[in-house]
Structures are given as structure tokens and as C-alpha cells.
C-alpha positions as CSV (number, residue, x, y, z in Angstrom):
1,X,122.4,71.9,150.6
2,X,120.2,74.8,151.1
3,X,117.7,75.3,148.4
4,X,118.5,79.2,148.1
5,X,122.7,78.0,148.0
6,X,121.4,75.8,144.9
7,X,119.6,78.6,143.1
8,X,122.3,80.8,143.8
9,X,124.8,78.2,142.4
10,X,122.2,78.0,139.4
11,X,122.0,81.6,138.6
12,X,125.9,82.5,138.9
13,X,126.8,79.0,136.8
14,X,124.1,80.1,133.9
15,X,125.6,83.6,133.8
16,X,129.5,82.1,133.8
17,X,128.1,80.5,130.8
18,X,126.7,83.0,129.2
19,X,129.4,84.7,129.0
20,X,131.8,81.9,127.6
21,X,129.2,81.7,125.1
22,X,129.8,85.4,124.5
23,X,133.5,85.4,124.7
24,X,134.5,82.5,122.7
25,X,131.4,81.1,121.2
26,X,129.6,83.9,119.5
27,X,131.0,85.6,116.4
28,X,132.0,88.9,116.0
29,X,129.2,90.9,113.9
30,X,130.7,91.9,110.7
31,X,130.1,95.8,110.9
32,X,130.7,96.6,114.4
33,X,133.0,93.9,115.3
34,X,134.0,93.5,119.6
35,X,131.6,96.2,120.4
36,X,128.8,93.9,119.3
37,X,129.3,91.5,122.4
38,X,127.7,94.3,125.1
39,X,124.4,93.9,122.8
40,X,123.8,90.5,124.8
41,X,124.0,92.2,128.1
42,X,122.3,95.4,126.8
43,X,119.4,93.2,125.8
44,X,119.1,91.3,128.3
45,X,119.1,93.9,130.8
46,X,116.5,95.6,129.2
47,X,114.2,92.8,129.2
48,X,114.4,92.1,132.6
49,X,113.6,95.9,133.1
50,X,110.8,95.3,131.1
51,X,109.6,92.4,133.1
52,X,110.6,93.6,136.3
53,X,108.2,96.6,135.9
54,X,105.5,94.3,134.5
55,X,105.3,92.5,137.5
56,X,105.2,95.8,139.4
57,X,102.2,96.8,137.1
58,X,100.9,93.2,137.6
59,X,101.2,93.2,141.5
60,X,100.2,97.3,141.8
61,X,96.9,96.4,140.6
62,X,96.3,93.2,143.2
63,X,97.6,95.1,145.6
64,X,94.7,97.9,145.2
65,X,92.1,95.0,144.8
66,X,92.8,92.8,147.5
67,X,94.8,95.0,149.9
68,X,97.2,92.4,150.8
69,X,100.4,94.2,152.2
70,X,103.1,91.1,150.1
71,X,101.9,92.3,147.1
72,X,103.5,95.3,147.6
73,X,106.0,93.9,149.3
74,X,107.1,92.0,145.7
75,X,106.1,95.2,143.6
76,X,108.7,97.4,145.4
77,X,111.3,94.7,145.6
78,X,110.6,94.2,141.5
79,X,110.9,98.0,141.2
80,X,114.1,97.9,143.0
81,X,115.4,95.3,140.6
82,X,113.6,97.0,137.5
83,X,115.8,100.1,138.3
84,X,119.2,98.5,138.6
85,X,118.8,96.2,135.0
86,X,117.5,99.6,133.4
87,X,120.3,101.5,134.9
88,X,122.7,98.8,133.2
89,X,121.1,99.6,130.6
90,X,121.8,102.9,130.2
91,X,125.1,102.6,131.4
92,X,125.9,99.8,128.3
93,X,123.8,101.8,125.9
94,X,126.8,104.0,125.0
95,X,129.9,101.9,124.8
96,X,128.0,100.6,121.9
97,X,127.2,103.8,120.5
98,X,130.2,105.9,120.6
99,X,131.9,103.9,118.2
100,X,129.2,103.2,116.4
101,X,127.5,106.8,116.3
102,X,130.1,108.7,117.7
103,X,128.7,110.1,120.4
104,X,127.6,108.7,124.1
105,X,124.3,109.8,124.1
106,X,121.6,111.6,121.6
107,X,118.6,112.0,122.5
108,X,116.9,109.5,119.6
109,X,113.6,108.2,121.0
110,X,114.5,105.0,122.3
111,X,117.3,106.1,124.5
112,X,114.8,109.4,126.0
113,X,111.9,106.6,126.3
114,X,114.0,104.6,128.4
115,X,115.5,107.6,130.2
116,X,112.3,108.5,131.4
117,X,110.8,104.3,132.0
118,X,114.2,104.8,135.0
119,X,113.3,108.6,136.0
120,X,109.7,106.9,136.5
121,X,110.2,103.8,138.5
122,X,113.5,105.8,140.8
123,X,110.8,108.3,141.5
124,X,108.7,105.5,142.5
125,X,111.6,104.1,145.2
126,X,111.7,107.6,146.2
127,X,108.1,108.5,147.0
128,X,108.1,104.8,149.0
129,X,111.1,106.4,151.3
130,X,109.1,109.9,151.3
131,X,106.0,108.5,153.0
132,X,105.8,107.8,156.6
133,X,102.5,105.3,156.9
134,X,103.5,102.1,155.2
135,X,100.0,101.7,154.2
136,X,99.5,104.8,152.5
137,X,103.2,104.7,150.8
138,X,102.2,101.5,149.6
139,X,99.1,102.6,148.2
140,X,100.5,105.7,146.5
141,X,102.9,103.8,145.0
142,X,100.8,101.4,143.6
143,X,99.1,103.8,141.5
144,X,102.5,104.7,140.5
145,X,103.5,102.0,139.6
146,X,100.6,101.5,137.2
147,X,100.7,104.6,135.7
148,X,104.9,104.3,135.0
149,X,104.2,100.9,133.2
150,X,102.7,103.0,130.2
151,X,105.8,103.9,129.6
152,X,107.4,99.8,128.4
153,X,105.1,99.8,125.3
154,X,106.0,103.5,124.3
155,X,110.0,102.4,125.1
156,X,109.0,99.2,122.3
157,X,107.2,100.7,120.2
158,X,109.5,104.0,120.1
159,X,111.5,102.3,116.9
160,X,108.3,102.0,115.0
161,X,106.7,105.1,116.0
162,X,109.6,107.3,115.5
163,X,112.5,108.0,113.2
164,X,115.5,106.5,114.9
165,X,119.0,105.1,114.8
166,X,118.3,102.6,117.3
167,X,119.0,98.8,115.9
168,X,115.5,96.9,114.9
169,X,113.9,94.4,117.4
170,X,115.4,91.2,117.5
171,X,112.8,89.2,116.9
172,X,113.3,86.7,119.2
173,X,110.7,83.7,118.2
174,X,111.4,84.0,114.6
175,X,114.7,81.6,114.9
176,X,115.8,81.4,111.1
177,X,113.9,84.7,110.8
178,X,115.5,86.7,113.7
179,X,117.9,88.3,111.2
180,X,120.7,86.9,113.4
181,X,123.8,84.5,112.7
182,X,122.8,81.3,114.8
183,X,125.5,80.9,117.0
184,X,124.7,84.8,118.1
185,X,120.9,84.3,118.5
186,X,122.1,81.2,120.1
187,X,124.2,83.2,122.9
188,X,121.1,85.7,123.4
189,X,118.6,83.0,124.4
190,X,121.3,81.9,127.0
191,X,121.9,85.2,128.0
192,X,118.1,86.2,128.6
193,X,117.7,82.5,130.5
194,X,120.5,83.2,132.5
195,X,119.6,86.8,133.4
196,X,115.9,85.7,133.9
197,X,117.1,83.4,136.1
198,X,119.2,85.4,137.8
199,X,116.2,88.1,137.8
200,X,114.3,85.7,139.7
201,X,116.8,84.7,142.5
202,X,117.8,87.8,143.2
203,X,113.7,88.8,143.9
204,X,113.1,86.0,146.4
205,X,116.3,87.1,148.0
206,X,115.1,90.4,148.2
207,X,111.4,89.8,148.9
208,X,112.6,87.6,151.8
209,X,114.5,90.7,153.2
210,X,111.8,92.9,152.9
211,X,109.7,90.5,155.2
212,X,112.0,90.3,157.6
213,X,112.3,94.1,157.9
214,X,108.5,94.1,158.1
215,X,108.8,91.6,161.0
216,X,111.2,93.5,162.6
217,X,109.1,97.0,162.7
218,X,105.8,95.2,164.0
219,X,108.5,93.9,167.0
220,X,109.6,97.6,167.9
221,X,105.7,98.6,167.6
222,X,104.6,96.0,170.0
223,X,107.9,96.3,171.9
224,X,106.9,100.2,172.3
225,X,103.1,99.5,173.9
């Protein structure tokens, strides 16, 4: 079998699991009851925003030191990812709070934070499109991308700096300590493994797209002399 069939088959059987674990395994949270189950997907779309965009941060910078064009090949196709988990996020973020604060959206400092972490790394996609020279698109957006990663600690940190009705971190090492029941910290780590997982399958599918475009346009160039 092909080895991309097998992670494929990998990713899609961890996230089936997931969420059985989420649908009959987990417990419904005392206070908020159903709605509580998106707050596994919600989380665990937000962290692989979080480390989608890292990796952008991460790769922007090697890009700028060693000017090697697959760096930015796997920073924009990160970004790409970044945007659709963070837009999932957003999207989730308020079936849980309209019955729970009554209202789709506020603007309370977590939710604007992360408002502005998806306005930053959409405008990044954008300003790629935008600019003709791939070199010089890549380079721009490099920079970009560095500069919109300040934004993940602020989104973090937002709870702690700020007054807000946003739940508390999970805290996900702390086990016993987490402030969870078991069986739904339980279902979280298999929904962040699964979704990292998935993350990851998805970016080698669409790095490996990416090259072959690039392939493609150095054809039509040398096709054209």
C-alpha cells in the first residue's frame, strides 16, 4: 500500500476515534451539559492554529537565512492550514457561547486576539497572490509571517492579561491537576493526537502540491525560451 494511502488511513481512523471517544466516551460537563463536547474540537483546532503558525514563524526565518525557496514553500502551505484550523475555530467559538453567554460573539479579549491572529495570517495568503515575482512574494511574506506570530502569545496570554469570560487554560501536562474529569482530559489528548496527526498529513499533502505547481511553472518558463 502506498505510504501516503496508510497515513491517510491513519489520520481519518484517529479522528473516527476521537470522536467516539467524544460521543459516547466522554461525560457531559455538569454546567454546560452537550454544548461542552465542541470544546474538544475548539481546542484542538486552536492548537494546531497555534502550531501551524509556529512553524510558519519557524520556517519565515530559515527562509531569510538560507534563501532556500522549500522553506517557503512549507511556511505558506502551514499558513494555509493555520487559517483553515483558526477559522474552525471561530466558527465553533460561538455554538459554545450562545448558550452559555447568550450571545454569538463579544468582543472579550481572547475571541478579538484570535480575530486578528486569522485577519493576520489571511492577509498573509493574500499578499502571496498579490505579488508577481515568486521570489520577492516569498520574501515579503516571510517577514510577515514573523511579525503575525507575535500575535499566538498575546492570543495565550490574553486570559491572564485581561479581564475575560473566556474558560482558563487547560492545563494539559498537569493530568490529575488539569482541573478536568479523566475520561474528558482523556478524550482531549486523543483529540489533539488525532488532529496533530491529521495536521501533519494534510501539510505533506499540500507541500507536495505546491512542488509540483512549482515544477510546472519552471516547464512553461523553459517551454517559453
Amino acid at each position: 500500500m502506498d505510504k501516503k494511502m496508510i497515513l491517510w488511513a491513519i489520520a481519518f481512523l484517529l479522528i473516527a476515534v476521537s470522536i467516539v471517544a467524544v460521543v459516547f466516551y466522554a461525560p457531559e460537563e455538569m454546567t454546560m451539559g452537550i454544548v461542552q463536547k465542541i470544546f474538544y474540537f475548539h481546542v484542538a483546532s486552536a492548537w494546531i492554529g497555534f502550531m501551524a503558525f509556529g512553524i510558519v514563524f519557524v520556517l519565515s526565518i530559515l527562509f531569510l537565512w538560507k534563501k532556500d525557496i522549500e522553506f517557503d514553500l512549507w511556511a505558506a502551505s502551514a499558513a494555509e492550514i493555520g487559517v483553515v484550523f483558526t477559522s474552525l475555530v471561530l466558527i465553533t467559538g460561538p455554538f459554545w457561547a450562545k448558550p452559555v453567554w447568550n450571545t454569538w460573539w463579544t468582543w472579550d479579549p481572547r475571541l478579538t486576539t484570535t480575530l486578528i491572529l486569522w485577519l493576520i495570517y489571511l492577509g498573509y495568503l493574500l499578499l502571496r497572490q498579490m505579488i508577481d515575482s515568486e521570489e520577492k512574494a516569498a520574501r515579503i511574506s516571510a517577514v510577515f509571517g514573523i511579525i503575525g506570530f507575535l500575535d499566538v502569545p498575546v492570543v495565550y496570554m490574553s486570559i491572564r492579561w485581561w479581564r475575560t469570560m473566556h474558560p482558563a487554560h487547560v492545563m494539559i501536562m498537569g493530568g490529575k491537576n488539569s482541573g478536568l474529569h479523566p475520561k474528558i482530559f482523556q478524550t482531549l489528548m486523543l483529540s489533539l493526537i488525532a488532529f496533530t496527526f491529521f495536521f501533519f498529513t494534510i501539510l505533506l499533502l499540500r507541500v507536495g502540491l505546491e512542488k509540483m505547481k512549482v515544477e510546472i511553472e519552471h516547464l512553461k518558463k523553459q517551454l517559453q525560451y
